[in-house]
N, CA, C and O of each residue as an XYZ file, in Angstrom:
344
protein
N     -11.661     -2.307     -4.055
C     -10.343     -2.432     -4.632
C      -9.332     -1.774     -3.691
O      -9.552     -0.685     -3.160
N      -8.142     -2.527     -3.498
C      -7.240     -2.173     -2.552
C      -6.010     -1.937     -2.855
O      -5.265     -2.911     -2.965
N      -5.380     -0.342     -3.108
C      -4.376     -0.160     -3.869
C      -3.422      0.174     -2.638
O      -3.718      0.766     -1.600
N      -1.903     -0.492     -3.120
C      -0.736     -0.320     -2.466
C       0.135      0.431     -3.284
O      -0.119      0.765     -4.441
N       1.148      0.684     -2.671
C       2.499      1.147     -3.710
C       3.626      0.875     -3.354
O       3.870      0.958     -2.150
N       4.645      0.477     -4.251
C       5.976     -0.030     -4.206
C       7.041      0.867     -4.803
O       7.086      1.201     -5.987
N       8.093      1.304     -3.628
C       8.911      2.653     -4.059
C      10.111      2.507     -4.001
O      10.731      2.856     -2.997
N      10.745      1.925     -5.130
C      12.375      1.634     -5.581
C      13.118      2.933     -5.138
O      12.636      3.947     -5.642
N      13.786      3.058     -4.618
C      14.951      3.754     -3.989
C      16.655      3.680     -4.010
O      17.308      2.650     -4.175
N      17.006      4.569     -3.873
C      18.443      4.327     -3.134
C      18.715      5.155     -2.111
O      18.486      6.362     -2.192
N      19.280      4.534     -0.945
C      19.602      5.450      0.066
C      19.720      6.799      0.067
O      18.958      7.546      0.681
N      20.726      7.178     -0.654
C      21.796      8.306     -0.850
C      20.806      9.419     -1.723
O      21.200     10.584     -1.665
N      19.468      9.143     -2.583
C      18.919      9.877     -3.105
C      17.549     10.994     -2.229
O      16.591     10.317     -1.856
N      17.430     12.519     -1.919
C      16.695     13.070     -1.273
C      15.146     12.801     -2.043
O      14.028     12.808     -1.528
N      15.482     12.605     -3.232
C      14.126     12.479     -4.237
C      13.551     11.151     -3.673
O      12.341     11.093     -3.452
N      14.043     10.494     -3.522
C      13.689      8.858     -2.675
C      13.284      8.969     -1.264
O      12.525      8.093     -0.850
N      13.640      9.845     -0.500
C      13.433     10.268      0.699
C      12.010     10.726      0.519
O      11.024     10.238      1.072
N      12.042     11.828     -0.413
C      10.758     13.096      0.255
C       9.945     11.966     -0.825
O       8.841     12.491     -0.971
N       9.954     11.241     -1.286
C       8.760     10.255     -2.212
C       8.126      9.053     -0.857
O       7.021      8.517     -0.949
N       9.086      8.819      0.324
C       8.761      8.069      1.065
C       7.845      8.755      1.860
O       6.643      8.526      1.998
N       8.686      9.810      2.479
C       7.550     10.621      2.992
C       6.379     11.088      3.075
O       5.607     11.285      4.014
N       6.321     11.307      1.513
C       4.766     11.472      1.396
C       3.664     10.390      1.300
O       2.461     10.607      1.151
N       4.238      9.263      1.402
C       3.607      8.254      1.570
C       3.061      8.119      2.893
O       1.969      7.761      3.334
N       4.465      8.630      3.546
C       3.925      7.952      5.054
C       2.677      9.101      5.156
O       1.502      8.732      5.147
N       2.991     10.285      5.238
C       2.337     11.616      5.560
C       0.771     10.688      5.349
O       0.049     10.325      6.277
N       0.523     10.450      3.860
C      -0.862     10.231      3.242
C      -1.395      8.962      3.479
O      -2.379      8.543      2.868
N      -0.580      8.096      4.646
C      -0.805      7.142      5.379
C      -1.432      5.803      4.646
O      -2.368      5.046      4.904
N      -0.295      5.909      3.445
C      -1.162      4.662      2.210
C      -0.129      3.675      2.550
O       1.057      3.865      2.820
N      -0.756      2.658      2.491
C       0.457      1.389      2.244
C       0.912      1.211      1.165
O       0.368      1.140      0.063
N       2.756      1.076      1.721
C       3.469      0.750      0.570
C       4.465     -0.310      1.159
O       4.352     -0.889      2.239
N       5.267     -0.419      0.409
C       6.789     -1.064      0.648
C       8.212     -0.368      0.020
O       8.002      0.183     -1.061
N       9.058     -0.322      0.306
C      10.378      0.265      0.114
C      11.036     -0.529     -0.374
O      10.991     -1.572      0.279
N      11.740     -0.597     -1.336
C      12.484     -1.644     -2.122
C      13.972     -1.267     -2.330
O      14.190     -1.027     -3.518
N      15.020     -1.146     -1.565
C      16.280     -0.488     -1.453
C      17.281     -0.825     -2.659
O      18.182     -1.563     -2.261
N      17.387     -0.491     -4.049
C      18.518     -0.796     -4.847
C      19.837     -0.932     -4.790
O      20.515     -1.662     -5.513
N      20.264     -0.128     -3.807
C      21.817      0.449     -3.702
C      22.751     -0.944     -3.922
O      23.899     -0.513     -4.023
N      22.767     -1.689     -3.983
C      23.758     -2.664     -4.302
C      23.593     -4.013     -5.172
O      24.359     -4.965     -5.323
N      21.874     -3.648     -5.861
C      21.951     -4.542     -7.145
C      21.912     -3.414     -8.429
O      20.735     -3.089     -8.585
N      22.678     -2.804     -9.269
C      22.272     -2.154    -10.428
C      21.528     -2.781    -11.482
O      20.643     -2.265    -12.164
N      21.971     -3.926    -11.540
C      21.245     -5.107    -12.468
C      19.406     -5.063    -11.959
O      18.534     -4.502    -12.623
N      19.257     -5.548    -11.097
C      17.729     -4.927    -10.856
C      17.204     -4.131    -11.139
O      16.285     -4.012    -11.949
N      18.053     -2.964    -10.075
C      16.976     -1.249    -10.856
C      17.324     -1.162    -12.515
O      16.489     -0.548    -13.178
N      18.391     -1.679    -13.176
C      18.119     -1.327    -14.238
C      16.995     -1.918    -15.082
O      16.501     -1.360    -16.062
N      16.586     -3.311    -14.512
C      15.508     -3.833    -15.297
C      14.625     -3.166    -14.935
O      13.915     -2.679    -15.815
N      14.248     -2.816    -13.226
C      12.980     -2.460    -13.396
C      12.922     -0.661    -14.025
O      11.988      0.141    -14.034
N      14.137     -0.557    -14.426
C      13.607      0.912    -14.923
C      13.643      0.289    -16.798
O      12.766      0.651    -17.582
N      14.325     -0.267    -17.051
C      13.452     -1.096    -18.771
C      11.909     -1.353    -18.674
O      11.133     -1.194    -19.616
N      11.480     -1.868    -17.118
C      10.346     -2.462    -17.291
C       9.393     -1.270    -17.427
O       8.516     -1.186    -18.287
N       9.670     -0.321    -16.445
C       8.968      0.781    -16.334
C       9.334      1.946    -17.295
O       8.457      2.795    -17.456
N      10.188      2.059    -17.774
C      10.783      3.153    -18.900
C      10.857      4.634    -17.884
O      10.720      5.796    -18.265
N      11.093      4.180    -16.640
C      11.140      5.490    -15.783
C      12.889      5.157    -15.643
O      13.398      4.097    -15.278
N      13.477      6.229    -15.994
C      14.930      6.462    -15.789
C      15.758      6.510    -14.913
O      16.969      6.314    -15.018
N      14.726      6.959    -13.344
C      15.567      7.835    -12.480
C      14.973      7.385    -11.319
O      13.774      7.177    -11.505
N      15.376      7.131    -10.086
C      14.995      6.717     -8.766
C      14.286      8.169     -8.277
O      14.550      9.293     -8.703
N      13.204      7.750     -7.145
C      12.468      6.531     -6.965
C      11.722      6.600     -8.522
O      11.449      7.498     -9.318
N      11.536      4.875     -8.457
C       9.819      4.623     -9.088
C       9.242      4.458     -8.215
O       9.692      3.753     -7.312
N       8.107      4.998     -8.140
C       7.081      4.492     -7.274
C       5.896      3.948     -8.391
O       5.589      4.716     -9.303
N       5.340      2.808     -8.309
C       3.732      2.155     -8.591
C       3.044      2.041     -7.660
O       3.167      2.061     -6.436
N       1.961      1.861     -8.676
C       0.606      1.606     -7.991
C       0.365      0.300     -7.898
O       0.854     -0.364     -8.812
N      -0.473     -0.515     -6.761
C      -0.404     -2.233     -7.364
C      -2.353     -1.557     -7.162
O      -2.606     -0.512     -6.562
N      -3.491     -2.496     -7.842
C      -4.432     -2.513     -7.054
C      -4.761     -4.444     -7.371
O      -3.796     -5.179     -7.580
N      -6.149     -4.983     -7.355
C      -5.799     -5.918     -7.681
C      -5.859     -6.962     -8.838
O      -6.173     -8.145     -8.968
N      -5.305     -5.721     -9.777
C      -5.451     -6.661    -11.018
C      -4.118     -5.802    -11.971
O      -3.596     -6.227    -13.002
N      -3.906     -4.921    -11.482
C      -2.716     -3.872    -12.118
C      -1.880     -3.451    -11.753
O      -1.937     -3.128    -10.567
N      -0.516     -3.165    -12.540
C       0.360     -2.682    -11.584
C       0.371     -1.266    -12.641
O       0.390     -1.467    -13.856
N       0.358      0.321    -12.046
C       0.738      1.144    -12.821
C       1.825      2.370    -12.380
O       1.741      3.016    -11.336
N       2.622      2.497    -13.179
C       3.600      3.941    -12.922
C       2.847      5.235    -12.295
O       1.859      5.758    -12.811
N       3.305      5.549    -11.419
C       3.352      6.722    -11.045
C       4.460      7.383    -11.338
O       4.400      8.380    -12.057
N       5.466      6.998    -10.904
C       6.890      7.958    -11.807
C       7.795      8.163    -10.521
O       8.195      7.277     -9.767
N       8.108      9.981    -10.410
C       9.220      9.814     -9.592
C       8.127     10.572     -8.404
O       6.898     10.537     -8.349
N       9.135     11.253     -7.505
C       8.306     11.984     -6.166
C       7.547     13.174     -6.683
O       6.563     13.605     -6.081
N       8.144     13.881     -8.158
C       7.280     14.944     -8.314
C       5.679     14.482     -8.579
O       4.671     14.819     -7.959
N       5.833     13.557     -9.767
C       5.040     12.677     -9.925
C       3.908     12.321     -8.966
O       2.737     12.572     -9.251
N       4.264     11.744     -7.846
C       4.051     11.172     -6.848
C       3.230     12.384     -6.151
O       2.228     11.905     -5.620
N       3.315     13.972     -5.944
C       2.784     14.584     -5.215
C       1.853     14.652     -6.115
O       0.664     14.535     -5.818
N       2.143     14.787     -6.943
C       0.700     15.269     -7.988
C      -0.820     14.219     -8.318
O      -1.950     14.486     -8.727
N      -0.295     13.264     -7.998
C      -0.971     12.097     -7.796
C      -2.020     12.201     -6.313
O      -3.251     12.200     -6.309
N      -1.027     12.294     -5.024
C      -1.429     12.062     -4.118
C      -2.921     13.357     -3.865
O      -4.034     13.198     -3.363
N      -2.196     14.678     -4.531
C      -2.770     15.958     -4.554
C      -4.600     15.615     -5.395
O      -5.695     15.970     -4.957
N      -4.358     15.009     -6.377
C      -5.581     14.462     -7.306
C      -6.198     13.828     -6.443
O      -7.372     14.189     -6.361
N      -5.689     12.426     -5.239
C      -6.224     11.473     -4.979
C      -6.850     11.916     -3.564
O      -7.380     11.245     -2.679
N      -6.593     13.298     -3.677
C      -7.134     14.311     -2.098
C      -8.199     15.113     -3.027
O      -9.136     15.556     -2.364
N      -8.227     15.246     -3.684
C      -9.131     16.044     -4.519
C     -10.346     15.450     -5.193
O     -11.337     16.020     -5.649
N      -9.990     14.001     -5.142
C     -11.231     13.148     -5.675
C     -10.823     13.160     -7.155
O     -11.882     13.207     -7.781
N      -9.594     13.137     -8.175
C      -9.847     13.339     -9.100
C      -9.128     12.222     -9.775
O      -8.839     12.422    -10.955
N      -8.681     10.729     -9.080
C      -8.231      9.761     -9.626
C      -8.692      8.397     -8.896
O      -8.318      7.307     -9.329
């Protein structure tokens, strides 16, 4: 099973920054999805996801897509997924 992640952003946000980062750091594939000039989008995908606040980052693998949340989120995840515990 081959999991990616997809990390809604806006430029201007540091929480969107250091969420990219640790991606790159933990050398997983993702994609960057830049909002800053559709609100209509991020707002659906934050209905879809019920996450409020940039970034979302998900998980895709290949049959699911699931929330991870924001960058705090996101370390705590990556921290588990170094630990063997997800």
């Amino acid at each position: 099973m081959s999991k990616r992640y997809s990390v809604y952003v806006e430029t201007h946000c540091r929480f969107c920054k250091k969420a990219v980062a640790l991606l790159e750091e933990s050398k997983l594939p993702f994609i960057v999805v830049v909002t800053d000039k559709n609100e209509e989008f991020l707002n659906e995908i934050k209905q879809q996801t019920g996450h409020k606040t940039v970034p979302i980052i998900l998980e895709h693998d290949d049959n699911n897509v699931r929330l991870i949340g924001g960058s705090d989120n996101l370390e705590q995840y990556l921290t588990e997924l170094k630990n063997g515990s997800n």
